[in-house]
C-alpha positions, 0 to 999 in steps of 0.5 A: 500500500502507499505509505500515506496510509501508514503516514495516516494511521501514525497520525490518528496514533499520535493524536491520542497520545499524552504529550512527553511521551514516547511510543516504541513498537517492536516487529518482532522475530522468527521464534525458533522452530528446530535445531538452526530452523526457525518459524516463518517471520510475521510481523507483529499487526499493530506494529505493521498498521503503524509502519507497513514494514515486514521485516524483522527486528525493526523498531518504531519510536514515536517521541511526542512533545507539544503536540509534535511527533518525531518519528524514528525507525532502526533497522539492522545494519548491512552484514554482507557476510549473512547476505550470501547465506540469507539475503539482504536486510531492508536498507535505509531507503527501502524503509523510508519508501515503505512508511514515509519515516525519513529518520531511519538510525540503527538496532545499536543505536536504540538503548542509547536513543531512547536514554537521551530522549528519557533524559533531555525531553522531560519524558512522563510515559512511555507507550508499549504494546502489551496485548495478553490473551491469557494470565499464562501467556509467556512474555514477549518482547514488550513485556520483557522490554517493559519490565528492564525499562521500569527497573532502569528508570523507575520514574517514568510510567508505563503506558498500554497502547494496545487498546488505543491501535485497536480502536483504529484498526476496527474501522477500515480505509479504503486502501485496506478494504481493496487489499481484503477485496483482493484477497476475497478474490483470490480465495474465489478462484481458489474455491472454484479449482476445489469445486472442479477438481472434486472425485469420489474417493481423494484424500481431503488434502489431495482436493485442498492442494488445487486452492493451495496451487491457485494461492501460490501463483497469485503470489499469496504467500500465507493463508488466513489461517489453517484450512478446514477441509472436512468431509462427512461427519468431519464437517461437524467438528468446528475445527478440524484441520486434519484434512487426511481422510477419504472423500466419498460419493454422496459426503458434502464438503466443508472448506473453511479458508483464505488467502492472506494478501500484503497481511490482509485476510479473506475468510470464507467458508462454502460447503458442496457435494463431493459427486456434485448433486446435493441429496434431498436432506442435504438440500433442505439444511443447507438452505436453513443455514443459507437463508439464515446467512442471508437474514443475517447479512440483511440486518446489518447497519451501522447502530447495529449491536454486533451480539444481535446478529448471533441473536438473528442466526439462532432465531433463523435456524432453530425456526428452520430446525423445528419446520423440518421436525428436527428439534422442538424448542429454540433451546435445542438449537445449541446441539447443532449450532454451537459458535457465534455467527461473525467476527471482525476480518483485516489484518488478523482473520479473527481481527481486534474489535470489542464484540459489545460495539455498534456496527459502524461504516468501515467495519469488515466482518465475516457472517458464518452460520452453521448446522452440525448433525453428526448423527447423519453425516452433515456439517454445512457452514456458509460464511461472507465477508461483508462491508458495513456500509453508510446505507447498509452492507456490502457483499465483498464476497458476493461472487463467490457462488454459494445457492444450491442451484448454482453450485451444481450447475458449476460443478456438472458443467 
């Protein structure tokens, strides 16, 4: 993306900023994996919200003072010798190009940088990202860092700035919506090569490999997050990444996937038989599950309570449940619908946003209701990344096929 938007989302940071303040945010690194093999590198979301740099190491300082921010990012410095091993690290220009920060100084120089700038600027607060999922989350490098400056200079105070990016990153630019719009599309092209090359008898990861290779030449480098390719009765296990058994004639097959482009994520989830041709028991609870989809994406409007679109889902489906005799009371929907119908969508596939918001223009969320009944062999989930809009919503993935009608003229063309 044009560094304006980083530019951007820097500013709209600063400004909730306590003047005397400095703001340090951290890339990150590959932990190791095994041996002298490390985890593939990604970089720490807020931190690329903030800079639009992926590599590793590299350290953004904000210095706030009377309103004006000084920028400075450190970078490593050139190792010709690790050139010929791993290549070339991001140089000088290469960072300023990539987020429109012109100081750029180096790794070595940064304990001494923020000392002086402890010392001579009459710093009150120093800002970190401090995001911890759980109590038993093991430290990381801004905990450890946060720790070792609380020990160095006792009187400054320690300020969370998670929370503060998070708030920002919930509503989306124009530019990071075409990046997720890309993404959608790419996924699309992904999940109609799964569609044509569905056959009796393929492993589930045999029929997985043909979105994998329309992924890898569109120059997607990662997914959203691991693919579901569950056929049968693995379909009714919410999670399940095994991707390893048979698919057979007659099972529906459920994919829960994304490509992820320049960090920004699709997340889409379609189900369809393996032969084809829906059945007629197969037919009549995928329809529940998309005519709930479609209820649910027709209430969504900025003002909305985001837990009342999960209030919808299950009105939808149970009514449904119980017109097939399926179950008799709403509270026996909680046996084959058992998750929440949405979640917000961009730079992480299960993006930052407080569930207990309104709905706001600038919004990206996924609608995913579901059915699971394992007892006769059936899990369909249908999900669409939506846009909320001024006026109401908007279908990014719209093009993505997904009516029973439509599925089976695709697939028997």
């Amino acid at each position: 993306m044009n560094n304006k938007v980083f530019i951007k989302n820097r500013k709209n940071l600063g400004d909730k900023l306590k003047d005397n303040s400095l703001l340090i945010m951290f890339a990150g690194s590959a932990p190791k994996k095994s041996a002298d093999e490390a985890y593939p590198f990604t970089p720490n979301r807020n931190f690329y919200y903030l800079t639009g740099i992926d590599e590793e190491k590299v350290i953004l300082m904000v210095l706030k003072k009377e309103g004006t921010l000084k920028e400075t990012l450190f970078i490593r410095e050139a190792d010709p010798v690790m050139e010929k091993w791993v290549g070339k690290t991001i140089s000088s220009e290469e960072a300023k190009t990539a987020s429109g920060i012109e100081s750029i100084s180096y790794i070595k120089d940064f304990q001494k940088e923020v000392h002086n700038s402890l010392f001579n600027d009459d710093i009150e607060n120093v800002y970190l990202d401090l995001e911890k999922d759980s109590w038993d989350d093991l430290p990381n490098q801004n905990l450890y860092f946060a720790q070792e400056l609380k020990s160095k200079y006792p009187n400054v105070k320690i300020e969370n700035v998670y929370n503060e990016i998070c708030q920002l990153r919930v509503i989306k630019s124009e530019e990071e919506i075409e990046e997720i719009r890309k993404a959608i599309e790419i996924t699309r092209k992904g999940i109609e090569a799964l569609m044509t090359n569905a056959e009796d008898g393929m492993k589930e990861y045999a029929l997985e490999a043909h979105f994998d290779f329309v992924l890898k030449t569109h120059g997607v480098k990662d997914y959203a997050f691991k693919t579901i390719a569950a056929a049968g009765k693995n379909a009714t296990i919410l999670h399940y990444v095994d991707n390893c058994s048979d698919m057979k004639d007659g099972d529906l097959i459920l994919f829960d996937l994304g490509a992820q482009l320049n960090y920004y994520n699709a997340d889409i989830s379609r189900t369809f038989p393996v032969n084809g041709k829906f059945t007629d028991r197969q037919k009549q609870i995928y329809n529940i599950v998309l005519k709930t989809e479609l209820e649910v994406i027709k209430a969504i409007k900025p003002g909305l309570p985001f837990a009342e679109l999960n209030k919808i889902a299950k009105k939808v489906l149970a009514d449904g449940l119980k017109a097939i005799g399926k179950i008799d009371k709403d509270e026996e929907l909680v046996k084959y619908y058992f998750h929440g119908v949405s979640h917000y969508l961009g730079l992480d596939d299960h993006d930052v946003g407080d569930r207990g918001m309104k709905l706001e223009p600038g919004i990206v969320l996924t609608v995913e209701p579901g059915l699971y009944i394992p007892e006769e062999g059936i899990g369909i989930r249908i999900e669409d990344n939506v846009l909320v809009t001024e006026q109401g919503a908007e279908v990014l993935s719209k093009d993505i096929i997904k009516t029973v009608e439509d599925i089976e003229n695709f697939m028997n063309k």
